[in-house]
PyMOL Python script that loads the backbone (N, CA, C, O; Angstrom):
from pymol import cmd

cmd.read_pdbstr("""\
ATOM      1  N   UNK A   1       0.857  -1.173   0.000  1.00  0.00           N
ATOM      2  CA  UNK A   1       0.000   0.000   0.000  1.00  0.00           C
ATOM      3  C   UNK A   1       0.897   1.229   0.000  1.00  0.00           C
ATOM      4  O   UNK A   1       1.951   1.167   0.633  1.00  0.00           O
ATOM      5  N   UNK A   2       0.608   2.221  -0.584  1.00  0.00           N
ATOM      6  CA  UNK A   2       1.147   3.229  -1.006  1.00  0.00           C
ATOM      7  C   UNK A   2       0.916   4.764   0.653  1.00  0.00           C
ATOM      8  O   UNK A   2      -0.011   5.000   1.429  1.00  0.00           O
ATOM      9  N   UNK A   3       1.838   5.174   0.521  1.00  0.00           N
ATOM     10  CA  UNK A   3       1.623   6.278   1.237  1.00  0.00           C
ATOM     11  C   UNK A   3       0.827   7.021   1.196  1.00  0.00           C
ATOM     12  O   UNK A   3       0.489   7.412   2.313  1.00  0.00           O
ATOM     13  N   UNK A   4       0.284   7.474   0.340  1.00  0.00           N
ATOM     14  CA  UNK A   4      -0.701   8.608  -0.207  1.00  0.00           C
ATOM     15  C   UNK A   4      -2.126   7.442  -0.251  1.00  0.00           C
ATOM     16  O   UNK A   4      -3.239   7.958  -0.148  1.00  0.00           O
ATOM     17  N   UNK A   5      -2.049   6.107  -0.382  1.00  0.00           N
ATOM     18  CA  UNK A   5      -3.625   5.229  -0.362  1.00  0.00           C
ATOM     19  C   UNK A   5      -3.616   5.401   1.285  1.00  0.00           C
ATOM     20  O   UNK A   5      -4.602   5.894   1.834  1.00  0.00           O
ATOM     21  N   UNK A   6      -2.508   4.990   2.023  1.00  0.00           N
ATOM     22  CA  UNK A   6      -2.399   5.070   3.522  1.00  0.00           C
ATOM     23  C   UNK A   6      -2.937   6.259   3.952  1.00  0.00           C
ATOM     24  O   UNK A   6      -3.778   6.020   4.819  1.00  0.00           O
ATOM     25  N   UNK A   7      -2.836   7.325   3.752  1.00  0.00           N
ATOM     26  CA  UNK A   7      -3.526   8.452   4.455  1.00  0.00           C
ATOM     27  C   UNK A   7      -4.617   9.017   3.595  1.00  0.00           C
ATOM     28  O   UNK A   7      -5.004  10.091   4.056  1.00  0.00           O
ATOM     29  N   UNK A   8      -5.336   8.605   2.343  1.00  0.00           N
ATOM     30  CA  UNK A   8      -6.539   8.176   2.282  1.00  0.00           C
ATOM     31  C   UNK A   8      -7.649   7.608   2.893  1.00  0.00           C
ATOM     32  O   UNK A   8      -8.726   7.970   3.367  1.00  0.00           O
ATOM     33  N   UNK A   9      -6.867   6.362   2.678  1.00  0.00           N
ATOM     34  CA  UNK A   9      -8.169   5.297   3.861  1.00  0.00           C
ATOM     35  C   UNK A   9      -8.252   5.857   4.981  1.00  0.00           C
ATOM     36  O   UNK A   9      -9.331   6.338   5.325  1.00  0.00           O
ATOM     37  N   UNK A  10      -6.891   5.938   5.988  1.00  0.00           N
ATOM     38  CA  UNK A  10      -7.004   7.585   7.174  1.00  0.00           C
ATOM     39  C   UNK A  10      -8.045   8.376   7.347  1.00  0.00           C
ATOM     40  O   UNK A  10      -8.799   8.420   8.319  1.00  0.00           O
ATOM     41  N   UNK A  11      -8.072   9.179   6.098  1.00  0.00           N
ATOM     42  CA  UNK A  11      -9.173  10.287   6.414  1.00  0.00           C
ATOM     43  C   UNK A  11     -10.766   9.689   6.023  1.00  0.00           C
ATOM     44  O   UNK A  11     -11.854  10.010   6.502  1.00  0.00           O
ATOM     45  N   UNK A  12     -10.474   8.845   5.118  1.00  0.00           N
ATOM     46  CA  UNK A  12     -12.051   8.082   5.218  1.00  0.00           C
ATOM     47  C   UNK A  12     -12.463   7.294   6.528  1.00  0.00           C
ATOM     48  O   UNK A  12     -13.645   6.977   6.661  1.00  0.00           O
ATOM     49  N   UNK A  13     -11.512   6.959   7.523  1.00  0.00           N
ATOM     50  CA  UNK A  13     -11.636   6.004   8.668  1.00  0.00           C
ATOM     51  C   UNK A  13     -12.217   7.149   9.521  1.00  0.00           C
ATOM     52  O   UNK A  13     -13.331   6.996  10.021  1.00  0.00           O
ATOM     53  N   UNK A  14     -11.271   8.709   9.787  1.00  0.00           N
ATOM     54  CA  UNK A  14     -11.787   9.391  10.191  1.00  0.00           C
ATOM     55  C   UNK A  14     -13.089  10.236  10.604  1.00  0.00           C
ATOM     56  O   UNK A  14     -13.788  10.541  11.571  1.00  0.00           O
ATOM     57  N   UNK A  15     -12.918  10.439   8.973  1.00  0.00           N
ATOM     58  CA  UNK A  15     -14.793  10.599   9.058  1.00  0.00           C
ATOM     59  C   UNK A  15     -15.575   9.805   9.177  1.00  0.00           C
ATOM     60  O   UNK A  15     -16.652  10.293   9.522  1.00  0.00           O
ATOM     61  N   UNK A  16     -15.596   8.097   8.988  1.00  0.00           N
ATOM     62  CA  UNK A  16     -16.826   7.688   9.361  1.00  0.00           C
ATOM     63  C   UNK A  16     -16.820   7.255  10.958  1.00  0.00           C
ATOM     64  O   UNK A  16     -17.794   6.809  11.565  1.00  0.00           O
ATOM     65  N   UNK A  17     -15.314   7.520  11.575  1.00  0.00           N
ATOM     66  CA  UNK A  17     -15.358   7.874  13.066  1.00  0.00           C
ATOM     67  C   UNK A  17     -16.357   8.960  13.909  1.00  0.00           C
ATOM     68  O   UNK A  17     -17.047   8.745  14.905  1.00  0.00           O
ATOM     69  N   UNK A  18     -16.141  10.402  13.007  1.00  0.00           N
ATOM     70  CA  UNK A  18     -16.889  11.221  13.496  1.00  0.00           C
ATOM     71  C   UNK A  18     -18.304  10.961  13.420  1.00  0.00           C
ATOM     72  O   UNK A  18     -19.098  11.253  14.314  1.00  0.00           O
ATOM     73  N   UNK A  19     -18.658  10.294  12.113  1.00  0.00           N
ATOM     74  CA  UNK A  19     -20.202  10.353  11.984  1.00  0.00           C
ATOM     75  C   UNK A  19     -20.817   9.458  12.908  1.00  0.00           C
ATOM     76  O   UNK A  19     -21.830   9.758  13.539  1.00  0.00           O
ATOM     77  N   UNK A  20     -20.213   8.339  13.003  1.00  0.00           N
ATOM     78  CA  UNK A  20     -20.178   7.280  13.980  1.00  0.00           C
ATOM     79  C   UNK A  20     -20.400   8.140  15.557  1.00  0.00           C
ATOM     80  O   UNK A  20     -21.240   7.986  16.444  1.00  0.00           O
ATOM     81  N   UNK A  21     -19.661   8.740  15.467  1.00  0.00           N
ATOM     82  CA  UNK A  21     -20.022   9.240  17.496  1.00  0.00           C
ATOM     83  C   UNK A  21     -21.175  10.763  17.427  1.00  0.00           C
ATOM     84  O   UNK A  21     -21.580  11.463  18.354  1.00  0.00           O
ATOM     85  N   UNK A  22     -21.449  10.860  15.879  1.00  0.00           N
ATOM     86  CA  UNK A  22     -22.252  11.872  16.154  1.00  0.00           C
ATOM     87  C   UNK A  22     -21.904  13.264  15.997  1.00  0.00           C
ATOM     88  O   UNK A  22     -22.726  14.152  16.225  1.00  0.00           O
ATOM     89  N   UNK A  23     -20.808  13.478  15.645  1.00  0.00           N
ATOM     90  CA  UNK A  23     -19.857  14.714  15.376  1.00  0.00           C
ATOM     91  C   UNK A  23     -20.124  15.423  14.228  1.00  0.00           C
ATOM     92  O   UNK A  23     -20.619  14.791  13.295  1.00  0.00           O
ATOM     93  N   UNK A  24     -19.838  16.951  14.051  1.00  0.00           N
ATOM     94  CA  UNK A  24     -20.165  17.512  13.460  1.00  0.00           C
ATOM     95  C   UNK A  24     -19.015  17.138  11.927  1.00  0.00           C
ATOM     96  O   UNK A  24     -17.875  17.383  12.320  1.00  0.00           O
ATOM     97  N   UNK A  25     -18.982  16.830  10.962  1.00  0.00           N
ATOM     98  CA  UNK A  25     -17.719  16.635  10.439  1.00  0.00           C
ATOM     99  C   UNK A  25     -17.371  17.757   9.638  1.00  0.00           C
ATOM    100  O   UNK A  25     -16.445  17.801   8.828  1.00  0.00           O
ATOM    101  N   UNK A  26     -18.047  18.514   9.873  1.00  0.00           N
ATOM    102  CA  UNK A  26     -17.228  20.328   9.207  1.00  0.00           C
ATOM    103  C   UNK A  26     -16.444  20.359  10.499  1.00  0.00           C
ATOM    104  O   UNK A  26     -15.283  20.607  10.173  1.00  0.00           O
ATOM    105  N   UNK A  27     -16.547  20.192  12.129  1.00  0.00           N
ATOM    106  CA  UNK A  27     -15.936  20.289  12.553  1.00  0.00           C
ATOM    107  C   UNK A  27     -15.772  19.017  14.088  1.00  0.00           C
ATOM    108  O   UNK A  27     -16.344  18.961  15.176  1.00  0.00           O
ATOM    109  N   UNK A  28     -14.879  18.307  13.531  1.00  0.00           N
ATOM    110  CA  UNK A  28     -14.828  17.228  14.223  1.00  0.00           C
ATOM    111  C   UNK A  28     -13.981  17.203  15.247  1.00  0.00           C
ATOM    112  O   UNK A  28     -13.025  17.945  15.023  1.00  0.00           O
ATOM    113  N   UNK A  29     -13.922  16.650  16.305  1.00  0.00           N
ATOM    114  CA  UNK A  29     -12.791  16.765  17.488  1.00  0.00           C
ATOM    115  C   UNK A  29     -11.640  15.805  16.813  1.00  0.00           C
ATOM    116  O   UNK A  29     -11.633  14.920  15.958  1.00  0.00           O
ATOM    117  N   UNK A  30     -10.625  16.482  17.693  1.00  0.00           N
ATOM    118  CA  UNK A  30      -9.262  15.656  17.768  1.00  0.00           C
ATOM    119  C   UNK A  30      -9.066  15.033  18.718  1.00  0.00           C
ATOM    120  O   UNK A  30      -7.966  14.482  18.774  1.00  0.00           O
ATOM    121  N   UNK A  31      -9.674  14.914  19.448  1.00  0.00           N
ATOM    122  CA  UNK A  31      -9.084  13.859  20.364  1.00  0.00           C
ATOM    123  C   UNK A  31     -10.771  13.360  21.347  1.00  0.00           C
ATOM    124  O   UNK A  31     -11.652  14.220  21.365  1.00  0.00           O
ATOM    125  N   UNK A  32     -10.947  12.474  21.818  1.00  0.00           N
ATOM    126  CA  UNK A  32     -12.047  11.556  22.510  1.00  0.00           C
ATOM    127  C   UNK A  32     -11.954  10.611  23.536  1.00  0.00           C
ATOM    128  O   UNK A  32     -11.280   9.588  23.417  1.00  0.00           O
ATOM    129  N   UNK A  33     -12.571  10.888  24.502  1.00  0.00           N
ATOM    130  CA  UNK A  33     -13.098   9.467  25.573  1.00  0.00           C
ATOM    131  C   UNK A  33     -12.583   8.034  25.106  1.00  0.00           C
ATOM    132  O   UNK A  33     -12.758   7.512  24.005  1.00  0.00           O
ATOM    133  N   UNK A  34     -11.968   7.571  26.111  1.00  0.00           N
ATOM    134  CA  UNK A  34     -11.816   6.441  26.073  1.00  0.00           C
ATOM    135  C   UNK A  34     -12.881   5.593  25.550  1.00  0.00           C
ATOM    136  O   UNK A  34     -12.699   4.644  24.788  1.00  0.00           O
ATOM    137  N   UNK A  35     -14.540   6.181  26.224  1.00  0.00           N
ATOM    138  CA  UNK A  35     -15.799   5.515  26.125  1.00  0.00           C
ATOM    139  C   UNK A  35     -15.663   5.714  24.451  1.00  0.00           C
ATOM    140  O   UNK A  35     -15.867   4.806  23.645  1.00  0.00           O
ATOM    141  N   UNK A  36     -15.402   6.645  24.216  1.00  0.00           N
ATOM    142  CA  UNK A  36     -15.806   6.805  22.990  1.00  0.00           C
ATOM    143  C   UNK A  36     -15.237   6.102  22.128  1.00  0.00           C
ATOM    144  O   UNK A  36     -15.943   5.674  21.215  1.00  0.00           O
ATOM    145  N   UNK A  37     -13.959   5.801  22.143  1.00  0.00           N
ATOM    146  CA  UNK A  37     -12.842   5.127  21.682  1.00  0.00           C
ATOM    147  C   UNK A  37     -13.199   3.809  21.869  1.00  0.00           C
ATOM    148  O   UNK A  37     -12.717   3.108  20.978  1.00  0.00           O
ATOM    149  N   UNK A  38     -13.789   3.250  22.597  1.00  0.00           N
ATOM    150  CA  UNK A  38     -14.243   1.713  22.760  1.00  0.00           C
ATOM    151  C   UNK A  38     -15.717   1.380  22.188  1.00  0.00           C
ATOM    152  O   UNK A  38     -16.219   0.256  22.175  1.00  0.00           O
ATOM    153  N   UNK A  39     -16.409   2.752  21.646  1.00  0.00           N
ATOM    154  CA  UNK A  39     -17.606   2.205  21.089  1.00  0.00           C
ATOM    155  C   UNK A  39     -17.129   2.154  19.584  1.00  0.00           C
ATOM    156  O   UNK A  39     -17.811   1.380  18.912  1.00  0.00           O
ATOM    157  N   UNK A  40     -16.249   2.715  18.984  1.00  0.00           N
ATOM    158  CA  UNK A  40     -15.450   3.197  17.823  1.00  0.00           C
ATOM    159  C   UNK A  40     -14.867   1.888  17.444  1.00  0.00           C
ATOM    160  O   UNK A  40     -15.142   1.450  16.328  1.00  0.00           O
ATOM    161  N   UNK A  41     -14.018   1.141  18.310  1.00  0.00           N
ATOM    162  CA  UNK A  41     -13.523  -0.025  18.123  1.00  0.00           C
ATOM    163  C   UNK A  41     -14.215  -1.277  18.526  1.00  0.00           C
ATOM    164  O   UNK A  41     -13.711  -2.367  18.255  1.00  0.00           O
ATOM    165  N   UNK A  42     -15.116  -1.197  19.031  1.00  0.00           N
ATOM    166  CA  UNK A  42     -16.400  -1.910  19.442  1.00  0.00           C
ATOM    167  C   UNK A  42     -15.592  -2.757  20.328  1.00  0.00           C
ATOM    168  O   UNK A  42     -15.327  -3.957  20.255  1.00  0.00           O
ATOM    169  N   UNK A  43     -15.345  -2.081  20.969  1.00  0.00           N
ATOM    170  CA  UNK A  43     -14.589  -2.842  22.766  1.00  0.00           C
ATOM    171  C   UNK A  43     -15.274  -2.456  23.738  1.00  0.00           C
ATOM    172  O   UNK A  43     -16.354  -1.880  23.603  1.00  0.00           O
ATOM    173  N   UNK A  44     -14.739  -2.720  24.831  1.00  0.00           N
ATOM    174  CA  UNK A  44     -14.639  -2.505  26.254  1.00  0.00           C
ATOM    175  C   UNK A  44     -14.226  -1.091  26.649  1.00  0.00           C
ATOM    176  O   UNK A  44     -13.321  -0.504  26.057  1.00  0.00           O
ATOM    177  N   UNK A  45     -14.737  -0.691  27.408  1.00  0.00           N
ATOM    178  CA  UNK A  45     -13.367   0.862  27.838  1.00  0.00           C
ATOM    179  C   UNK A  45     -12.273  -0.091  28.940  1.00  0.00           C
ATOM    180  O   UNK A  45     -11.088   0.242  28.947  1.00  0.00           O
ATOM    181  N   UNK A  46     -12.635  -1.030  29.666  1.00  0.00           N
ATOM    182  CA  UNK A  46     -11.988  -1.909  30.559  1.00  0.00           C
ATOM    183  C   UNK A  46     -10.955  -2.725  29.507  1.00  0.00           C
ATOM    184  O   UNK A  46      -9.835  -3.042  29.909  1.00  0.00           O
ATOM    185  N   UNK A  47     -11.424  -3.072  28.030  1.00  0.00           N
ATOM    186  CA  UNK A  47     -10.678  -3.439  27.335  1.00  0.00           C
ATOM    187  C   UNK A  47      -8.950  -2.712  26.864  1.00  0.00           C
ATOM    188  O   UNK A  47      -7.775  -3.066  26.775  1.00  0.00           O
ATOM    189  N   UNK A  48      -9.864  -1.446  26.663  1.00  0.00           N
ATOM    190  CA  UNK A  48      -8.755  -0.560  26.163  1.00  0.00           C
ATOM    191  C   UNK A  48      -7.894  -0.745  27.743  1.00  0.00           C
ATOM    192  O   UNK A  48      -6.912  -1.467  27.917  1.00  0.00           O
ATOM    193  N   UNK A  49      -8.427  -0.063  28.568  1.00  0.00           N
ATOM    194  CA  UNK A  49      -7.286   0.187  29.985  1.00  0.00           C
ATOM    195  C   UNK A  49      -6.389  -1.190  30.082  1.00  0.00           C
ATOM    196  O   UNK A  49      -5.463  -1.097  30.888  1.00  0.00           O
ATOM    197  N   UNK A  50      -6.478  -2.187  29.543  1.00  0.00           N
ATOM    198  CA  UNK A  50      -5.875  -3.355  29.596  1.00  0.00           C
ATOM    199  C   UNK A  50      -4.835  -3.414  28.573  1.00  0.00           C
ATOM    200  O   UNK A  50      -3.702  -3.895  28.580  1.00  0.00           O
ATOM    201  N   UNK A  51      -5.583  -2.741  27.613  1.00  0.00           N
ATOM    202  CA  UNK A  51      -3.997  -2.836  26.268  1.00  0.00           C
ATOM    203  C   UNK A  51      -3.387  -1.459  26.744  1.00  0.00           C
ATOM    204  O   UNK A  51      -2.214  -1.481  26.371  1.00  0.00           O
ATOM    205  N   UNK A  52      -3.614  -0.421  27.314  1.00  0.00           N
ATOM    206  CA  UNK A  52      -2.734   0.534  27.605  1.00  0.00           C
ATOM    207  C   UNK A  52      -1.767   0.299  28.790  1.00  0.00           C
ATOM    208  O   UNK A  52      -0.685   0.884  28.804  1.00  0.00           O
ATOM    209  N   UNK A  53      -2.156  -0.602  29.858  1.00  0.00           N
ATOM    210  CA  UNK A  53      -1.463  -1.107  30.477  1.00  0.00           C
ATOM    211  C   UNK A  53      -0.359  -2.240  30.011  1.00  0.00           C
ATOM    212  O   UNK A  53       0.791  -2.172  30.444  1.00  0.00           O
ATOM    213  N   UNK A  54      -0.690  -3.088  29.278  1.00  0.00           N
ATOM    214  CA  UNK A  54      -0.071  -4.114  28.979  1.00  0.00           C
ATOM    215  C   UNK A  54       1.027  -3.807  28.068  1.00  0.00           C
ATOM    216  O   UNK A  54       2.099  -4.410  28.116  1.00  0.00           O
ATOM    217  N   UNK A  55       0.762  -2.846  27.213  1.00  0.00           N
ATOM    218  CA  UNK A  55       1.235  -2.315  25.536  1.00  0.00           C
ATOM    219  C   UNK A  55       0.936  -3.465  24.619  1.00  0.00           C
ATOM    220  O   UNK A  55       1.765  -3.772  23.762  1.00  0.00           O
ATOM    221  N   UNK A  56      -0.490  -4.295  24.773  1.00  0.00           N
ATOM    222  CA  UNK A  56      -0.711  -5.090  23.808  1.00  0.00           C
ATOM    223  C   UNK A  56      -0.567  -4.636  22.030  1.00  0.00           C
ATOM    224  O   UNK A  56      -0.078  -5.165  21.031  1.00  0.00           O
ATOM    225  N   UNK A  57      -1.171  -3.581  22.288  1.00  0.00           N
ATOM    226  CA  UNK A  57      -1.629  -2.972  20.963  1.00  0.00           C
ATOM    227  C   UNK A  57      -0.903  -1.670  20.757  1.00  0.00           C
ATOM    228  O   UNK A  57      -0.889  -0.846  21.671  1.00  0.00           O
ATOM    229  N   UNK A  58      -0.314  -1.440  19.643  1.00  0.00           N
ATOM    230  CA  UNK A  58       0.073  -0.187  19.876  1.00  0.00           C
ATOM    231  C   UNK A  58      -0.607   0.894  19.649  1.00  0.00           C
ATOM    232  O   UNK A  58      -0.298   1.639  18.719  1.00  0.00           O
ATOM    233  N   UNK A  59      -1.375   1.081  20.256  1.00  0.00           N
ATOM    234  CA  UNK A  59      -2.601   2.336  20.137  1.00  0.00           C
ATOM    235  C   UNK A  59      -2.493   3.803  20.802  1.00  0.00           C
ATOM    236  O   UNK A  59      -3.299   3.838  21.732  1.00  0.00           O
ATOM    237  N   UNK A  60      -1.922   4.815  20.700  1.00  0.00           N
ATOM    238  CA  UNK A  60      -1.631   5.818  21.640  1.00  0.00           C
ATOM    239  C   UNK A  60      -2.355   6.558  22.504  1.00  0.00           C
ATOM    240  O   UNK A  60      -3.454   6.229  22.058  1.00  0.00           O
ATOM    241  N   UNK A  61      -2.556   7.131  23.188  1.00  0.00           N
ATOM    242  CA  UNK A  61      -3.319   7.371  24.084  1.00  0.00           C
ATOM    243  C   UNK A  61      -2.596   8.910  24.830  1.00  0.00           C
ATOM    244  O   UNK A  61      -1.375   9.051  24.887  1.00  0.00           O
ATOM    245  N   UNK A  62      -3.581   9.980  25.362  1.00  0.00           N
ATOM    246  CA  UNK A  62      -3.088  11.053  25.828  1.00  0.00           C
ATOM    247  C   UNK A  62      -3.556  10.701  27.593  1.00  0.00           C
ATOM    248  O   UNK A  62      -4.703  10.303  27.797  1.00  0.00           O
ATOM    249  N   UNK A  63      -2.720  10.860  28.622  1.00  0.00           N
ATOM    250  CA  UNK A  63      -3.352  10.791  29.802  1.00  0.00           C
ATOM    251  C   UNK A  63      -2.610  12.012  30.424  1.00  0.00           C
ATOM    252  O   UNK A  63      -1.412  12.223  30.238  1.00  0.00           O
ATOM    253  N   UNK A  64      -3.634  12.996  31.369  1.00  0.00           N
ATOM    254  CA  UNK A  64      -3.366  13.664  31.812  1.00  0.00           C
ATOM    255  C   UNK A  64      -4.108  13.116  33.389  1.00  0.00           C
ATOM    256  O   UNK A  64      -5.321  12.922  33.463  1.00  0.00           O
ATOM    257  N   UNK A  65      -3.563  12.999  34.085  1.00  0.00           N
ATOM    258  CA  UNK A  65      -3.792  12.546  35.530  1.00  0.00           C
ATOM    259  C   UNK A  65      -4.523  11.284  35.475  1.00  0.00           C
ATOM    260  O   UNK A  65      -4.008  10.174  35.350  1.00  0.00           O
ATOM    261  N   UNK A  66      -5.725  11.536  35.575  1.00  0.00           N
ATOM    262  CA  UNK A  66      -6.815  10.052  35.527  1.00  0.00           C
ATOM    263  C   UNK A  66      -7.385  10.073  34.304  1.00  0.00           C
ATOM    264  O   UNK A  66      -8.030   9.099  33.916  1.00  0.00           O
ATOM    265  N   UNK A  67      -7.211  11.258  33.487  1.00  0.00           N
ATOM    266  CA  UNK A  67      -8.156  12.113  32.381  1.00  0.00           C
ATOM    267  C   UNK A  67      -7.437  10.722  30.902  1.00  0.00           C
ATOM    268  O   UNK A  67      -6.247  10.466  30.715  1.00  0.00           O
ATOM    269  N   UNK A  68      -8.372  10.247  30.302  1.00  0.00           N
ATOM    270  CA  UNK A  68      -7.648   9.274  29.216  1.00  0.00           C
ATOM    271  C   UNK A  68      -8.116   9.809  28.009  1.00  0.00           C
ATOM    272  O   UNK A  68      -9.339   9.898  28.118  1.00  0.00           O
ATOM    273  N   UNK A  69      -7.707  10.255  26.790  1.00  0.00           N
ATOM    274  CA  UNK A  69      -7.877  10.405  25.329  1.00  0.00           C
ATOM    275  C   UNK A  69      -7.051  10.029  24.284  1.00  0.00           C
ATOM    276  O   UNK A  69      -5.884  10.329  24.034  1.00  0.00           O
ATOM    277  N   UNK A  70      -7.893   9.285  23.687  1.00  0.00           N
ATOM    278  CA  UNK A  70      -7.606   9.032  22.221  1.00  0.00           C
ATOM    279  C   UNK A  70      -7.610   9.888  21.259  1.00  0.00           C
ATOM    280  O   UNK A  70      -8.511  10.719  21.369  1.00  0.00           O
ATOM    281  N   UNK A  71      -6.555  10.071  19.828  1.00  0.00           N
ATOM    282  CA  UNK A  71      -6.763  11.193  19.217  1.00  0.00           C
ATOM    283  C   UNK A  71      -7.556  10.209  18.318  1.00  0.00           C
ATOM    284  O   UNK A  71      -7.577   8.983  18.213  1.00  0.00           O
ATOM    285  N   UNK A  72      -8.423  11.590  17.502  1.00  0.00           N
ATOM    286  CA  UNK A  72      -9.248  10.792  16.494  1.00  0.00           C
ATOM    287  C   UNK A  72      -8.242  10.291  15.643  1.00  0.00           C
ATOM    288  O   UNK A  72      -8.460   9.080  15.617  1.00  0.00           O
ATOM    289  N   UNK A  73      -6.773  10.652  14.576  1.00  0.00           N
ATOM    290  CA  UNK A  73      -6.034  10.236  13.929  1.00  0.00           C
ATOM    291  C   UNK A  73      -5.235   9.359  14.346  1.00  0.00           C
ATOM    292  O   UNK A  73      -4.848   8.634  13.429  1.00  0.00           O
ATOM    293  N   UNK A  74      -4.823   9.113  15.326  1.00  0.00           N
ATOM    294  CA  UNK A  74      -4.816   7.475  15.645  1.00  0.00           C
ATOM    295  C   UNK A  74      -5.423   6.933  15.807  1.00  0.00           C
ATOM    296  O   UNK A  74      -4.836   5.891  16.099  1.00  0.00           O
ATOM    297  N   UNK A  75      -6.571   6.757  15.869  1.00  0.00           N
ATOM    298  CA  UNK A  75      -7.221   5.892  16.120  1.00  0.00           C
ATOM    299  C   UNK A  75      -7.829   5.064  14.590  1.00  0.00           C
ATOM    300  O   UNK A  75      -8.136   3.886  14.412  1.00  0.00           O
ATOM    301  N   UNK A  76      -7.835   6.129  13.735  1.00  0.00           N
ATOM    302  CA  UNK A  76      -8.040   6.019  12.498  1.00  0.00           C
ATOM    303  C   UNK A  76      -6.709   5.383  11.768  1.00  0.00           C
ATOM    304  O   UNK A  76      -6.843   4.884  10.651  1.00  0.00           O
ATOM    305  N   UNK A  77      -5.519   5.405  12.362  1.00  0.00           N
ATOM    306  CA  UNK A  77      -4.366   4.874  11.919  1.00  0.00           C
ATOM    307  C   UNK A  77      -4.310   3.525  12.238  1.00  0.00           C
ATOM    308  O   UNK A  77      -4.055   2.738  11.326  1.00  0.00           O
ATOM    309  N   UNK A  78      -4.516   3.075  13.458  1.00  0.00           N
ATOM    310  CA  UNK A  78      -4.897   1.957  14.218  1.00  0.00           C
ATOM    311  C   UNK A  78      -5.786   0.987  13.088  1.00  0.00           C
ATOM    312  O   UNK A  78      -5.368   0.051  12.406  1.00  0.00           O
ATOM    313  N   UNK A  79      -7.084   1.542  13.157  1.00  0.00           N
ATOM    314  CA  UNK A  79      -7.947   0.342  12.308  1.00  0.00           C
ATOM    315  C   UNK A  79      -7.653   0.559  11.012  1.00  0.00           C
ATOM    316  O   UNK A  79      -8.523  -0.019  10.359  1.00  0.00           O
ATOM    317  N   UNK A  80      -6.519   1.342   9.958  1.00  0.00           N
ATOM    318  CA  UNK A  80      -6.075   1.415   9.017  1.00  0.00           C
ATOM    319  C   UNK A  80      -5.083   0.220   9.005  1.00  0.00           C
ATOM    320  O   UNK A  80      -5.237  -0.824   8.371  1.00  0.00           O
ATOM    321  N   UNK A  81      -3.947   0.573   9.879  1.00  0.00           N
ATOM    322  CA  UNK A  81      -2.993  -0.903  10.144  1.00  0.00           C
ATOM    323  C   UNK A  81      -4.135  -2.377  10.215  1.00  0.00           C
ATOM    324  O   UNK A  81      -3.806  -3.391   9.599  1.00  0.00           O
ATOM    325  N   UNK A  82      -5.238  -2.347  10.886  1.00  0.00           N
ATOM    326  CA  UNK A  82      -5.557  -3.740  11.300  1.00  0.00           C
ATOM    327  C   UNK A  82      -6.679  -4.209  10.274  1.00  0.00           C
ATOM    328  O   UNK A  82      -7.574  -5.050  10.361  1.00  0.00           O
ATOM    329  N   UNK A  83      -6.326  -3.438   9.387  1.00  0.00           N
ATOM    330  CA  UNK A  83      -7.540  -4.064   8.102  1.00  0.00           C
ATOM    331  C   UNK A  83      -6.973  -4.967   6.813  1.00  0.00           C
ATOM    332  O   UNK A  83      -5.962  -4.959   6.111  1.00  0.00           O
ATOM    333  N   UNK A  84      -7.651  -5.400   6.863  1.00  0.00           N
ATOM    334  CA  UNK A  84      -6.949  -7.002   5.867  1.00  0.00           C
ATOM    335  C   UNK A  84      -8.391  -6.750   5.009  1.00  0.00           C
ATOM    336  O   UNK A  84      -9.478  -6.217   5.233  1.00  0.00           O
ATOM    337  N   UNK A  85      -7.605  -7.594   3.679  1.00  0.00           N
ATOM    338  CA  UNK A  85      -8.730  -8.195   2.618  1.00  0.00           C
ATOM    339  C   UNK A  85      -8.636 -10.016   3.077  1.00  0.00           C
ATOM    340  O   UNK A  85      -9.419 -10.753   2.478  1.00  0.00           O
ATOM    341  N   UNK A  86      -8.020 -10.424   3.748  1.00  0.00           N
ATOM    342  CA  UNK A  86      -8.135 -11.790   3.123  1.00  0.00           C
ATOM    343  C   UNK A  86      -7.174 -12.437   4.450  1.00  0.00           C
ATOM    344  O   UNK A  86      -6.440 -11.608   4.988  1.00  0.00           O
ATOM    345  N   UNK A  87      -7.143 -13.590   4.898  1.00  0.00           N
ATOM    346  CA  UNK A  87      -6.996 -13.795   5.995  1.00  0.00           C
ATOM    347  C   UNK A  87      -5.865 -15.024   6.219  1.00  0.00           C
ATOM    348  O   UNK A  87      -5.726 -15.936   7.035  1.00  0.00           O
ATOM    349  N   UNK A  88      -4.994 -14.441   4.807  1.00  0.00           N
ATOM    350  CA  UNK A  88      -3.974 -15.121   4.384  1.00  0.00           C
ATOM    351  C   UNK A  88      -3.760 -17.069   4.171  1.00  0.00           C
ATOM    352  O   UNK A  88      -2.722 -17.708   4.002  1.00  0.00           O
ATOM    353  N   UNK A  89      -5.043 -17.495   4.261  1.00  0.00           N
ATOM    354  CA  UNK A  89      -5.218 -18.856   3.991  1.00  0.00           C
ATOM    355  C   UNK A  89      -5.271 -19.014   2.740  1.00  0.00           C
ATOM    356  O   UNK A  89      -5.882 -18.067   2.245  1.00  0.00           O
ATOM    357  N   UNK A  90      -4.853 -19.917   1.805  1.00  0.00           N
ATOM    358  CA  UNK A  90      -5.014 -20.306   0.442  1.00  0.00           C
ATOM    359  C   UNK A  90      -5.717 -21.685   0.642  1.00  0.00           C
ATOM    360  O   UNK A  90      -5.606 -22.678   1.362  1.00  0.00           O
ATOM    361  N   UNK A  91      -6.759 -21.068  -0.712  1.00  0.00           N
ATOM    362  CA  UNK A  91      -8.046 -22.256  -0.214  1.00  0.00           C
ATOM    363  C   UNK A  91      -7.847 -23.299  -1.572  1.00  0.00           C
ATOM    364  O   UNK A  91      -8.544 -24.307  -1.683  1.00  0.00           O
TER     365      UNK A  91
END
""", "prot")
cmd.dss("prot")
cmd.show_as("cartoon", "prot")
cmd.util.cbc("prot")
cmd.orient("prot")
């Protein structure tokens, strides 16, 4: 995949992030709730606190004291990396 298809699919992941939580997409946030971030990835929020602890996943995360956010562009980078056509079995 090409650099320029890579931050394509990006901004298409993006926006159907925003529309997905309800966001305005003339003007969408940069950064979101963990909650939010786990309905986005259709997890847990207990899920996520487990891969941020662990470093299962490399998913980034902003924490300011107890305060947890996800930026919307990683997160959109994230399910960009974890998308497959085909599930590498030859049938």
């Amino acid at each position: 995949m090409t650099t320029q298809h890579a931050v394509n699919i990006e901004a298409i992941i993006k926006a159907e992030i925003t529309a997905q939580l309800g966001f305005d997409p003339d003007n969408p946030p940069t950064q979101v709730s963990d909650i939010q971030a786990a309905e986005v990835l259709g997890a847990k929020k207990t899920t996520l606190a487990v891969w941020r602890s662990t470093g299962r996943y490399n998913l980034p995360f902003v924490k300011v004291g107890r305060l947890v956010r996800y930026r919307v562009s990683d997160l959109a980078a994230f399910l960009a990396r974890r998308t497959a056509d085909h599930t590498g079995e030859v049938c």
